[in-house]
SETORBA-49043 format. One line per 4 residues: number of its first residue (from 1); for each residue x, y, z of N, C-alpha, C, CB. Coordinates in pm, 1 decimal, m for minus. Glycine has a CB too. Layout:
N
NUM) X,Y,Z,X,Y,Z,X,Y,Z,X,Y,Z; ... .
This chain:
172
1) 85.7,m117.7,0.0,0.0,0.0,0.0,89.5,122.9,0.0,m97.1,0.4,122.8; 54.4,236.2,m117.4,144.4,350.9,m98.6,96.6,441.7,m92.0,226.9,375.6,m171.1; 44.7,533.9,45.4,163.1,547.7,89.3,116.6,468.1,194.0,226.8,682.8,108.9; 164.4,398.8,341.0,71.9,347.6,442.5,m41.7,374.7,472.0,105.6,355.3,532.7 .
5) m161.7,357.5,497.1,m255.5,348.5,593.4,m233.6,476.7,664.3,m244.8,223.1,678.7; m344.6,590.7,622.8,m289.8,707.8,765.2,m195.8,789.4,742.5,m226.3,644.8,896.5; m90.3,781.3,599.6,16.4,832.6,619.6,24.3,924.6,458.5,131.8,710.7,663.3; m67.9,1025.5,432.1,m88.7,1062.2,311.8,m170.1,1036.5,212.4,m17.1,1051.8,276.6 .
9) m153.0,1073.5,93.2,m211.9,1079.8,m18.2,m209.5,921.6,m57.3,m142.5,1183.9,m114.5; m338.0,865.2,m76.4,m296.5,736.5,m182.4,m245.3,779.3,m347.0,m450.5,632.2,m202.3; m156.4,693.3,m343.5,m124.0,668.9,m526.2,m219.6,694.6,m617.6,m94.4,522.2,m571.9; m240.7,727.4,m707.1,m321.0,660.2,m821.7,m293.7,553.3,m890.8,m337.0,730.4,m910.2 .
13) m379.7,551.6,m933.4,m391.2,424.1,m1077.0,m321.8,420.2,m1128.5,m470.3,415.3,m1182.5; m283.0,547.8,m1205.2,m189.7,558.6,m1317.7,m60.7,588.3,m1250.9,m230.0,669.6,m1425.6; m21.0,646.6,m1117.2,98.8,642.8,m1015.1,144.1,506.2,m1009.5,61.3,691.5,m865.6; 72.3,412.0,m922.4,77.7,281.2,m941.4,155.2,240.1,m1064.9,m50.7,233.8,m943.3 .
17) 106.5,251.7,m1150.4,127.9,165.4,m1288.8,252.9,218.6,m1323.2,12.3,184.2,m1418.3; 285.7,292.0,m1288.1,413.2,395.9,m1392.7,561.7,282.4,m1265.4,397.5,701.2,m1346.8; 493.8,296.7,m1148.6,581.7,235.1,m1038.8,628.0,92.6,m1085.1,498.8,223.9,m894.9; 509.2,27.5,m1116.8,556.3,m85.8,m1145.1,627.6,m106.2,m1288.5,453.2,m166.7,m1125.1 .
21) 581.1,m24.4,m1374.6,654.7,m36.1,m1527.8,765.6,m14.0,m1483.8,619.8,63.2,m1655.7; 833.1,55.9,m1388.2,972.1,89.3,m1376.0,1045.1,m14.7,m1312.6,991.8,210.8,m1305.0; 957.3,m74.8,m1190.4,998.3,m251.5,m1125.2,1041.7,m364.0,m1233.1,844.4,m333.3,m1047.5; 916.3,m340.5,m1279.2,950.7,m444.6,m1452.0,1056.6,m394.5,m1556.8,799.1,m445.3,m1567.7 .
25) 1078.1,m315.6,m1589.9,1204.1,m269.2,m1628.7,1347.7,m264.5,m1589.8,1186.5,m184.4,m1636.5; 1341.7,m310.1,m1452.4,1415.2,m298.2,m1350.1,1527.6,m221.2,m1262.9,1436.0,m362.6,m1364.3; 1378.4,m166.5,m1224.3,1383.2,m96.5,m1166.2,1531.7,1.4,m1120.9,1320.3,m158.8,m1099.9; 1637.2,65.8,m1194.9,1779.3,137.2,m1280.5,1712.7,251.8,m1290.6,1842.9,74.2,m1446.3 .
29) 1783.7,319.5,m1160.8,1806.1,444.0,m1141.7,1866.3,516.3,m1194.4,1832.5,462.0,m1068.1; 1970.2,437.7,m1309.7,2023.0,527.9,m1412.6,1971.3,627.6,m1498.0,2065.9,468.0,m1482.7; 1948.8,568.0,m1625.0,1879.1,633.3,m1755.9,1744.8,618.9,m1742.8,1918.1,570.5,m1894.2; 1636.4,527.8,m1653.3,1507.3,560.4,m1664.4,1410.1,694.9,m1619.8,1469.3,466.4,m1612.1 .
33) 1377.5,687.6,m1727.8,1275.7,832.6,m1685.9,1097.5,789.1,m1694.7,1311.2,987.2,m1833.8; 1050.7,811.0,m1635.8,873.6,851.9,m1638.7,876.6,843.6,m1790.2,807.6,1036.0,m1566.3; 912.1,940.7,m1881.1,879.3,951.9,m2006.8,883.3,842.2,m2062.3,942.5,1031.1,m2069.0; 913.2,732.7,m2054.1,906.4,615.7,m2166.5,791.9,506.7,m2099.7,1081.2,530.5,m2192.8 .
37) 713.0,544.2,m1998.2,618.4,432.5,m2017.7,467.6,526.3,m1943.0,684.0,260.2,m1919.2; 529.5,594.8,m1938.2,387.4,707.8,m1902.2,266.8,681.9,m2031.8,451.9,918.6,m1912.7; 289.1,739.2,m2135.4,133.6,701.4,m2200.4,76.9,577.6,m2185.8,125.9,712.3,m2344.9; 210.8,444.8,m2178.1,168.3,321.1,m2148.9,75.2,289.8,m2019.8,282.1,251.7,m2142.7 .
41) 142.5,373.4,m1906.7,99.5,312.3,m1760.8,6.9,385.3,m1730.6,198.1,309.2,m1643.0; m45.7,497.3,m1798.7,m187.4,597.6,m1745.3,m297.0,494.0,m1851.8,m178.6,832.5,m1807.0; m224.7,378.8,m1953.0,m331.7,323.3,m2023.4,m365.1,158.2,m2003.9,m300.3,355.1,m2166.2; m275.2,164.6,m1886.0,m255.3,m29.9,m1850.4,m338.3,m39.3,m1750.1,m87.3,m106.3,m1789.2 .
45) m388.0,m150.4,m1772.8,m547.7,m178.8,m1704.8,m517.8,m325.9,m1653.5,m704.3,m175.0,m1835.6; m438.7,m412.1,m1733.4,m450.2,m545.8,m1675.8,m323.0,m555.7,m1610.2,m477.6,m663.3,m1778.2; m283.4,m605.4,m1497.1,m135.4,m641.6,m1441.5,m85.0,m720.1,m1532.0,m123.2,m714.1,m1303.9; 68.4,m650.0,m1541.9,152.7,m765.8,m1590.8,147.3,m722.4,m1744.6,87.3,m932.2,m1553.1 .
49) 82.9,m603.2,m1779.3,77.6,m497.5,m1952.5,186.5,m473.1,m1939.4,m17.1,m341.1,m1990.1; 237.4,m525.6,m2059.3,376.4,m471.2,m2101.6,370.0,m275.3,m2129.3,419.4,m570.3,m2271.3; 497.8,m236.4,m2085.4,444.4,m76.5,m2063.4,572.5,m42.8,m2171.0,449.3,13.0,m1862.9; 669.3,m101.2,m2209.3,764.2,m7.9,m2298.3,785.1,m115.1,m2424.5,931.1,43.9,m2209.9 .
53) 826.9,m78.6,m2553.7,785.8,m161.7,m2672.2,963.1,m276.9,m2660.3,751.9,m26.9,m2859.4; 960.5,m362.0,m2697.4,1038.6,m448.9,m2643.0,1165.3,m382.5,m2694.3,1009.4,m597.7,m2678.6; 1195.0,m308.7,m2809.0,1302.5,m254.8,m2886.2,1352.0,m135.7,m2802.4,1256.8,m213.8,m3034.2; 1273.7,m115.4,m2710.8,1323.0,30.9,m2642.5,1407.3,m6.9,m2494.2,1163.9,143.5,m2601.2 .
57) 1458.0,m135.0,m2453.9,1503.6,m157.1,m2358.8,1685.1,m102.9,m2351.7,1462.3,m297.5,m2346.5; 1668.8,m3.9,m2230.6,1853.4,20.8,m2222.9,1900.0,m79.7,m2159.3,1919.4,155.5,m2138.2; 2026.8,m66.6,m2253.4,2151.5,m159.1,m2234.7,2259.2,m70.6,m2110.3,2240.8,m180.8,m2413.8; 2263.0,m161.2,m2050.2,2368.8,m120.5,m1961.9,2564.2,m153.7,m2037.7,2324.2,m226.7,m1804.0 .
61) 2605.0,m67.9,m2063.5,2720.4,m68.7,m2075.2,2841.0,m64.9,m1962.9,2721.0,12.6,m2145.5; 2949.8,m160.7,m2019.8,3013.8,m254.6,m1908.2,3146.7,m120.9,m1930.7,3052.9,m475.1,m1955.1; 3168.3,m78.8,m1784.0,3304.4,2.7,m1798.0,3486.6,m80.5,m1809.0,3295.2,100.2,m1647.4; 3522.2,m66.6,m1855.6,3627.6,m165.9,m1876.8,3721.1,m105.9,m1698.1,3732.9,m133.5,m2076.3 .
65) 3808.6,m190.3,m1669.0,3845.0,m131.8,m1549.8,4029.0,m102.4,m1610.5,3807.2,m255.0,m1392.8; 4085.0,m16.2,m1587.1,4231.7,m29.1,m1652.7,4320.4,m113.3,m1634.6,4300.7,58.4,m1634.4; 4383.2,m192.6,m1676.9,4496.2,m281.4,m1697.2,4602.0,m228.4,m1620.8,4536.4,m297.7,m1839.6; 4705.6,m285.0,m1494.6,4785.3,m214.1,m1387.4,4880.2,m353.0,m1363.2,4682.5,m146.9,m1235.8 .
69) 5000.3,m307.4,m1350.1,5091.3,m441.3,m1300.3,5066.6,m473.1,m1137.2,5274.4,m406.4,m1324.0; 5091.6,m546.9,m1077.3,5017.3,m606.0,m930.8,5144.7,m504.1,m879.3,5011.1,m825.7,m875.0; 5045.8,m501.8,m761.4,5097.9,m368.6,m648.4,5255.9,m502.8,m577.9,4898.9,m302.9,m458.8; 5337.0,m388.0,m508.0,5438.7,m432.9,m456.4,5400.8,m453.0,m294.1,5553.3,m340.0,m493.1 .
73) 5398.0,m631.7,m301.1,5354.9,m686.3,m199.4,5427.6,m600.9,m48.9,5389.7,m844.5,m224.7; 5572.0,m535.3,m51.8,5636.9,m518.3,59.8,5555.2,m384.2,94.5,5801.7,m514.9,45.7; 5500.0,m327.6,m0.1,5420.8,m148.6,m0.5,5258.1,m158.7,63.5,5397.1,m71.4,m209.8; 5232.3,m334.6,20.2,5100.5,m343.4,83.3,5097.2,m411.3,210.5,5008.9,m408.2,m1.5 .
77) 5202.8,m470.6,244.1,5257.2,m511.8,374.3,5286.0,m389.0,487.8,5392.9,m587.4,341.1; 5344.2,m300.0,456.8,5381.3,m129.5,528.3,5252.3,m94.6,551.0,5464.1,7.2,420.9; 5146.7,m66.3,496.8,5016.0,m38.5,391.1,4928.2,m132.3,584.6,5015.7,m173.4,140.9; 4931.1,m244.6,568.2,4853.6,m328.1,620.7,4903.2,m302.3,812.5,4884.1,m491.2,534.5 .
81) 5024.4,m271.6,805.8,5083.5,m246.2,882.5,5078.7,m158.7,1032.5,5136.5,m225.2,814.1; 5033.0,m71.6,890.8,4987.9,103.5,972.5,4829.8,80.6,996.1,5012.6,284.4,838.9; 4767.8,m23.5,926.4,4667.4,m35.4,971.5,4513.1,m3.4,870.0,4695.2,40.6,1081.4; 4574.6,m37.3,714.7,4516.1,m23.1,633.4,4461.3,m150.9,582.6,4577.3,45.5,566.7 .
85) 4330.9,m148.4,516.0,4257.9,m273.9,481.2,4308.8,m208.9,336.9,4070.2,m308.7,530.0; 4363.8,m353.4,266.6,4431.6,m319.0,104.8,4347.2,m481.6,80.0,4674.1,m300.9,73.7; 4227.3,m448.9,m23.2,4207.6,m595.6,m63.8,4206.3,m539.2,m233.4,4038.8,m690.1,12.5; 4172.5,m686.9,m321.0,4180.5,m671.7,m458.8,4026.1,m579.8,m501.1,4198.5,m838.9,m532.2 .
89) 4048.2,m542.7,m562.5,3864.4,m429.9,m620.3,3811.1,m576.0,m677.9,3876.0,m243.0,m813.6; 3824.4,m674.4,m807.6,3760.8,m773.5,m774.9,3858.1,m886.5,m864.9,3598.6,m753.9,m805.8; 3816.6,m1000.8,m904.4,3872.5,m1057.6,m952.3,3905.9,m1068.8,m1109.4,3837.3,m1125.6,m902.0; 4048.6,m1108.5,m1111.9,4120.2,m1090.9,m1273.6,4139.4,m932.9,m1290.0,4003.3,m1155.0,m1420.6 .
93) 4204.2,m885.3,m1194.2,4232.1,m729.5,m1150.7,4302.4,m688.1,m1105.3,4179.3,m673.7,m1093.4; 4413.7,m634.6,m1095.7,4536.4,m572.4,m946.3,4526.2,m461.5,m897.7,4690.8,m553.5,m970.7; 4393.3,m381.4,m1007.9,4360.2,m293.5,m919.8,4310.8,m299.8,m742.8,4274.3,m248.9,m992.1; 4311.3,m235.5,m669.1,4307.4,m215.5,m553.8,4185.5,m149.1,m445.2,4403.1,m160.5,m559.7 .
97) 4154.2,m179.2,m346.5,4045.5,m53.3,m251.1,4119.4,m80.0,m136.9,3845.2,m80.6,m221.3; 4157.7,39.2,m111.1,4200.2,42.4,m0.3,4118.0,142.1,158.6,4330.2,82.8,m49.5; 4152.6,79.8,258.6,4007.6,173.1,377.2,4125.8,192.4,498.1,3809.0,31.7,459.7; 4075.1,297.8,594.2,4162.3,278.9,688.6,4028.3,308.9,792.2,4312.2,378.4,685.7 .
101) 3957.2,252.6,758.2,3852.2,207.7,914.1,3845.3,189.0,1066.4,3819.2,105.2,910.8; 3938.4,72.8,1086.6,3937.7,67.8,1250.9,4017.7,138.1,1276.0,3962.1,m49.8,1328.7; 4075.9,179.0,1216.3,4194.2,332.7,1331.9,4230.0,441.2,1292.0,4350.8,309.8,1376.3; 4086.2,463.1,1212.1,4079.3,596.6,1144.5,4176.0,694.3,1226.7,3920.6,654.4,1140.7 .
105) 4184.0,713.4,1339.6,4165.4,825.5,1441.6,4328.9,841.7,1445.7,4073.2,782.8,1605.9; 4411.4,744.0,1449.0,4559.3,720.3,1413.3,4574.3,737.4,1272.8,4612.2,579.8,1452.2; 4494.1,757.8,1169.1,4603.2,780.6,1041.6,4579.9,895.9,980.5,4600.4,675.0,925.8; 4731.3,910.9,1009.1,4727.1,1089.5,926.8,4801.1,1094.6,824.2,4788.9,1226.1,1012.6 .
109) 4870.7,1231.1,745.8,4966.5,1264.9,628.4,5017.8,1139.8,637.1,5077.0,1391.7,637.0; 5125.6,1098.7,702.4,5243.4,982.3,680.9,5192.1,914.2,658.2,5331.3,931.1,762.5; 5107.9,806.9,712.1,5067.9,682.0,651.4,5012.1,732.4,520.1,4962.0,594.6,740.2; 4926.8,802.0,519.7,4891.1,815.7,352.1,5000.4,824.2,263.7,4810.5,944.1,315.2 .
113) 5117.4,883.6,306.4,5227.7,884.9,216.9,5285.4,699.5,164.9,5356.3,982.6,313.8; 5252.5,660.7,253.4,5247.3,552.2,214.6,5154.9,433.1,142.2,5275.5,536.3,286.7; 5097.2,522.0,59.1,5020.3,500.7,m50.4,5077.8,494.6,m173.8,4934.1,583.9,m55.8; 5158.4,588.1,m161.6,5267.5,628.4,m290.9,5321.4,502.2,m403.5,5421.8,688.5,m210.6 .
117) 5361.8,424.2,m318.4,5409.8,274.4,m416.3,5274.3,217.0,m497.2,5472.4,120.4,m293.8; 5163.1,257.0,m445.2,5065.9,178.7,m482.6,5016.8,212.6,m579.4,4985.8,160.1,m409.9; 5018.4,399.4,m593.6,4908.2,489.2,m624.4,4881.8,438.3,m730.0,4924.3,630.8,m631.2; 4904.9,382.1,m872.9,4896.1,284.1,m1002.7,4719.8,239.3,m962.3,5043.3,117.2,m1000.1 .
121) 4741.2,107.2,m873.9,4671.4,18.9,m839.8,4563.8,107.5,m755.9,4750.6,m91.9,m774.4; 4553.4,159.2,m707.4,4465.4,219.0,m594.4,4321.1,291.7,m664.1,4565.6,344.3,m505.5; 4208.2,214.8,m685.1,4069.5,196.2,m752.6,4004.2,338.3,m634.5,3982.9,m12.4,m732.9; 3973.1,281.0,m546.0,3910.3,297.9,m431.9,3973.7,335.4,m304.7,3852.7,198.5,m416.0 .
125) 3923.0,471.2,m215.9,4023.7,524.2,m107.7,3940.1,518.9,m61.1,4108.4,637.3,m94.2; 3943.7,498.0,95.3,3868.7,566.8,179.9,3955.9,594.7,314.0,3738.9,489.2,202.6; 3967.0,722.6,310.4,4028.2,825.2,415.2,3931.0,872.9,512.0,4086.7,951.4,347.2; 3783.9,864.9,496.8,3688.7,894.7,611.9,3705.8,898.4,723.8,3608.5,836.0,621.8 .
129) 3704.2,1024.2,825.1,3732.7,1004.3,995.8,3872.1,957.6,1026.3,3630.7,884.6,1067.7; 3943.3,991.3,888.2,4149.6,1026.2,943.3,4147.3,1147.1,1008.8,4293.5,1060.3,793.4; 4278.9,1165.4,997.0,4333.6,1298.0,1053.9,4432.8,1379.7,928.7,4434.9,1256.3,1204.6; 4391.5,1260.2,756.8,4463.5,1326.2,701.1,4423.6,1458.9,659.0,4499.1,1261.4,621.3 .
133) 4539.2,1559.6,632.4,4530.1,1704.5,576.2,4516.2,1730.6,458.7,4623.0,1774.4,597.4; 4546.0,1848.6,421.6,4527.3,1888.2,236.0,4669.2,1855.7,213.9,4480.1,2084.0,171.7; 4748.3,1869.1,284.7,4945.0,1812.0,230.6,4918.1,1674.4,221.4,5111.6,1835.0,371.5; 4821.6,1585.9,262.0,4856.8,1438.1,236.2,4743.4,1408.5,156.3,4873.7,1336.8,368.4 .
137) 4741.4,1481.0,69.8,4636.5,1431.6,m32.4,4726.4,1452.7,m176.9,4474.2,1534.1,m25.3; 4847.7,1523.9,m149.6,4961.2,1540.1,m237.2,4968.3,1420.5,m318.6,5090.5,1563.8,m163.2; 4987.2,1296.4,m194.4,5041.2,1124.2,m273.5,4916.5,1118.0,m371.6,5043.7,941.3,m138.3; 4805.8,1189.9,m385.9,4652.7,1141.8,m481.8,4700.5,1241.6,m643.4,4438.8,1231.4,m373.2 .
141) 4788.2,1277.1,m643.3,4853.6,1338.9,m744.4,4900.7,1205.6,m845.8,4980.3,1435.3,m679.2; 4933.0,1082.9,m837.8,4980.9,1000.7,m853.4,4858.6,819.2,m904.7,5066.1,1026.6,m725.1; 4779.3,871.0,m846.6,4651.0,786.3,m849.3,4552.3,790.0,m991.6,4561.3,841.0,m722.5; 4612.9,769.6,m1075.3,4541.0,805.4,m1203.2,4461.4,711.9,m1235.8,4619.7,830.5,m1314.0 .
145) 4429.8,624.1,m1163.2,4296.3,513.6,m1168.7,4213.4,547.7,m1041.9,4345.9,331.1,m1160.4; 4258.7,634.5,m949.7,4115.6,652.8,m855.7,3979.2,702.5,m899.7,4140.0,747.6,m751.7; 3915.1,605.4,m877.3,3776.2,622.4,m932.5,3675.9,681.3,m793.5,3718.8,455.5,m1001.3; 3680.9,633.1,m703.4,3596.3,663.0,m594.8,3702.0,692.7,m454.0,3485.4,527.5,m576.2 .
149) 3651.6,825.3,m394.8,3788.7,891.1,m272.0,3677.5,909.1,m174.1,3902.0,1076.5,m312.3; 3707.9,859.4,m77.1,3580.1,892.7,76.9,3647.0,1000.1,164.3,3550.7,728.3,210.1; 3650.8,1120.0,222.7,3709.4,1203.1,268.8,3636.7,1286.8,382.9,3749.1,1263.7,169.6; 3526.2,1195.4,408.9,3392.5,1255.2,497.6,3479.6,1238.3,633.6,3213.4,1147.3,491.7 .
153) 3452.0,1353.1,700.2,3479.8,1396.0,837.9,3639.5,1351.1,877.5,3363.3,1322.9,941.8; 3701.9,1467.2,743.1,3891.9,1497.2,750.9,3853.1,1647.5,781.2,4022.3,1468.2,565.7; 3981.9,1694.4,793.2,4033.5,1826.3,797.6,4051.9,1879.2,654.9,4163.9,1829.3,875.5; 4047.7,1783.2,538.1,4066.8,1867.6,413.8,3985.9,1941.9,405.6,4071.5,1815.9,299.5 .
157) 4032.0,2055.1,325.4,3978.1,2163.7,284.7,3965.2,2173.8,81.9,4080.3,2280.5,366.2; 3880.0,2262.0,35.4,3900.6,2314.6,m91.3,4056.1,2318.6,m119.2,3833.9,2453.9,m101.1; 4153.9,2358.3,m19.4,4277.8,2411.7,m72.7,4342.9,2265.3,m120.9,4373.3,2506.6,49.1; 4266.0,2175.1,m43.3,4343.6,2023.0,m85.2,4300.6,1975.3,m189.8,4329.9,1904.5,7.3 .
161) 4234.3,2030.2,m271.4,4189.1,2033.1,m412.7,4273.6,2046.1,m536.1,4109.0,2129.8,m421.4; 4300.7,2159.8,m493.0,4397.5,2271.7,m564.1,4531.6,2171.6,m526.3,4396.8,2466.3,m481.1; 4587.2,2122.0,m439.5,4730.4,2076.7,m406.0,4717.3,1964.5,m496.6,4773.0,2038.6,m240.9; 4635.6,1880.9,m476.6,4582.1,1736.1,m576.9,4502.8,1737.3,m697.3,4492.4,1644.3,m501.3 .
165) 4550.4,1766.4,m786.5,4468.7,1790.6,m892.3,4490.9,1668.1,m1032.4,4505.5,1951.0,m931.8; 4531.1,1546.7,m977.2,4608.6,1475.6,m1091.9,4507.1,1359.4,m1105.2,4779.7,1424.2,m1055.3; 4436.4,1344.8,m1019.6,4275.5,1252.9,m1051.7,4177.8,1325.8,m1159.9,4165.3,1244.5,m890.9; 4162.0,1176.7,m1270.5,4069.3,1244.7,m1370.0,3900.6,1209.6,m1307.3,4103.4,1170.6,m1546.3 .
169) 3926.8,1093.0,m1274.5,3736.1,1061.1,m1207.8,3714.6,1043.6,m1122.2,3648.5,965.6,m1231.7; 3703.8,1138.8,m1042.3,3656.9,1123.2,m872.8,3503.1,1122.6,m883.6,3711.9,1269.5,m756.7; 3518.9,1042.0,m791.0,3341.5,996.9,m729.1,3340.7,1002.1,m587.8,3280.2,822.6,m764.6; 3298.1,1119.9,m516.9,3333.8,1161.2,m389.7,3184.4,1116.3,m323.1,3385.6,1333.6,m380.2 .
């Protein structure tokens, strides 16, 4: 029932229907919009009406991940050391994600500097709830496969922007 019992406006008919054309489509928050099954779903009456014409289905396109020689086991050993989780991003890959989670509160500039051997391999950062600064975001100068950087509740600033500017696709 949408919305609960008591708790607003009911749906319509044609609300309903547009909801589920998008479930059946499945439901890809990407590229779907309302616009491609709206005249369908304000006109579908029986469950289970096909709402978009079978030729109009998006394709999800596969991102290739970059090709990297395997990280230097003694750099992910230092790396593991200080207290960093370094696992593989996934398999048939040397790319890397690396987290510094349980002791956020201990890792600052230096250990991040010790990222440096890796920076090639290094997919995925997460620096969240360090103590690193905008000077230790310097070693991300070097990271030309970081795709996704977590940096929620550091001391960086905008200026650590400007110091690191050598990442082409951040996904913050």
């Amino acid at each position: 029932m949408m919305p609960p019992d008591g708790k607003g406006k009911r749906l319509t008919k044609a609300q309903a229907a547009l909801i589920k054309a998008w479930i059946d489509q499945g439901a890809d928050f990407g590229s779907w919009t309302g616009d491609k099954v709206k005249s369908a779903a304000e006109g579908a009456e029986a469950p289970g009406a096909k709402t978009a014409d079978a030729g109009d289905s998006d394709t999800v396109k596969e991102i290739p991940l970059p090709q990297v020689a395997a990280a230097d086991a003694a750099a992910i050993d230092k790396l593991r050391q200080a207290g960093a989780l370094v696992l593989p991003l996934a398999q048939g890959t040397n790319l890397l994600s690396v987290e510094f989670v349980s002791n956020a509160a201990q890792i600052g500039d230096q250990q991040a500097a010790l990222l440096a051997p890796i920076a090639t391999q290094v997919y995925d950062l997460n620096l969240s709830s360090t103590k690193v600064t905008d000077d230790g975001l310097k070693v991300l100068d070097e990271m030309k496969n970081l795709h996704r950087l977590h940096l929620e509740k550091t001391a960086v600033t905008d200026a650590g922007w400007r110091i690191s500017k050598g990442c082409a696709a951040w996904s913050i």
